[in-house]
C-alpha positions as CSV (number, residue, x, y, z in Angstrom):
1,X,-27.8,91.3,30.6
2,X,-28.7,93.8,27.7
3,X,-31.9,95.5,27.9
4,X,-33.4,93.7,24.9
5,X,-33.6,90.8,26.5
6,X,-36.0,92.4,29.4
7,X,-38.6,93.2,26.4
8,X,-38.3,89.6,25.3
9,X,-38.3,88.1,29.4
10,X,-41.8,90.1,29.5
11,X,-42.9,89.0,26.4
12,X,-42.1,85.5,27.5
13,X,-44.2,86.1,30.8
14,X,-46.9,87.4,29.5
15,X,-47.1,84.5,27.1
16,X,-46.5,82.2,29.9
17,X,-49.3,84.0,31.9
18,X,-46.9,85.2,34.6
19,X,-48.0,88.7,34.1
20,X,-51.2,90.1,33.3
21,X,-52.2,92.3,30.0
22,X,-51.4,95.6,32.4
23,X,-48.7,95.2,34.9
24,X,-46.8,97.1,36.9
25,X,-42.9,97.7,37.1
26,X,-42.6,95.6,40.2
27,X,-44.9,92.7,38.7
28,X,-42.2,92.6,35.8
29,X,-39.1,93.0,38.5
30,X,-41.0,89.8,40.3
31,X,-41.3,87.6,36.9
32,X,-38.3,88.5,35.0
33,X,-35.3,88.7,37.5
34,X,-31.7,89.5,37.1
35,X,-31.5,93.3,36.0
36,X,-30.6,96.1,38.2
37,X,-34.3,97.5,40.3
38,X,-34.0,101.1,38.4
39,X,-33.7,99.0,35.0
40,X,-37.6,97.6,35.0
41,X,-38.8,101.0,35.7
42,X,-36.8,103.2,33.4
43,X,-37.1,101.1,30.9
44,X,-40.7,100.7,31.0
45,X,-41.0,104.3,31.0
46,X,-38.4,105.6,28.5
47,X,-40.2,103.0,25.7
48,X,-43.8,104.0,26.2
49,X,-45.8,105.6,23.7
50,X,-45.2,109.3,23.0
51,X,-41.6,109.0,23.9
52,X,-38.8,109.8,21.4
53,X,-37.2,105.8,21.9
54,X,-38.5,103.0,20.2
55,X,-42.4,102.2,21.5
56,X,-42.6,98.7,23.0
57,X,-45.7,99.7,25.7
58,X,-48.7,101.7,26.0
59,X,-49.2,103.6,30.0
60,X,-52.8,103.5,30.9
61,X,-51.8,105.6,34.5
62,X,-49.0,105.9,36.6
63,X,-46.8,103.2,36.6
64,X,-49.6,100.9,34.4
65,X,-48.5,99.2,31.2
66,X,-48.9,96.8,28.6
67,X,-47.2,95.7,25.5
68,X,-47.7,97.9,22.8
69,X,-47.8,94.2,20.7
70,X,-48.8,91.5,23.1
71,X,-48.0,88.7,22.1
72,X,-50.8,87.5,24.1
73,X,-53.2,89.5,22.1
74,X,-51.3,88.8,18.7
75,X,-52.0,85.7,17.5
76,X,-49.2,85.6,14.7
77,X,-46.5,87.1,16.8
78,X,-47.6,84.6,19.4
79,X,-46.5,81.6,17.0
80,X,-43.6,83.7,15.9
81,X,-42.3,83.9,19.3
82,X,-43.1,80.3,20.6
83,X,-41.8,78.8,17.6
């Protein structure tokens, strides 16, 4: 499985309201299986803000995140995504 697809499983969760606005790497290993344990957590960290890769979350603390564009929160990318 590409990486990619991990930003859309956890879009997909949190739209599904498997995982809260901030989660954790393990609450995303938990809801979206089938990548490798080290992918959920260097992903997560390697696109947060202030990183030099592209920035899909925002870390409130250690090992804290949330989508930098929930889809949750975004009303237009929510119907974008579900449709």
């Amino acid at each position: 499985m590409r990486k990619s697809m991990l930003l859309e499983d956890i879009k997909r969760a949190r739209i599904r309201g498997k995982i809260s606005y901030k989660f954790r790497p393990k609450d995303v290993q938990e809801k979206c299986p089938g990548f490798a344990r080290s992918t959920y957590y260097s992903f997560l960290s390697r696109h947060m803000q202030g990183k030099e890769y592209k920035e899909y979350f925002v870390r409130y603390s250690r090992g804290i995140y949330s989508l930098k564009d929930d889809p949750v929160v975004n009303e237009r990318s929510l119907l974008e995504f579900v449709s």
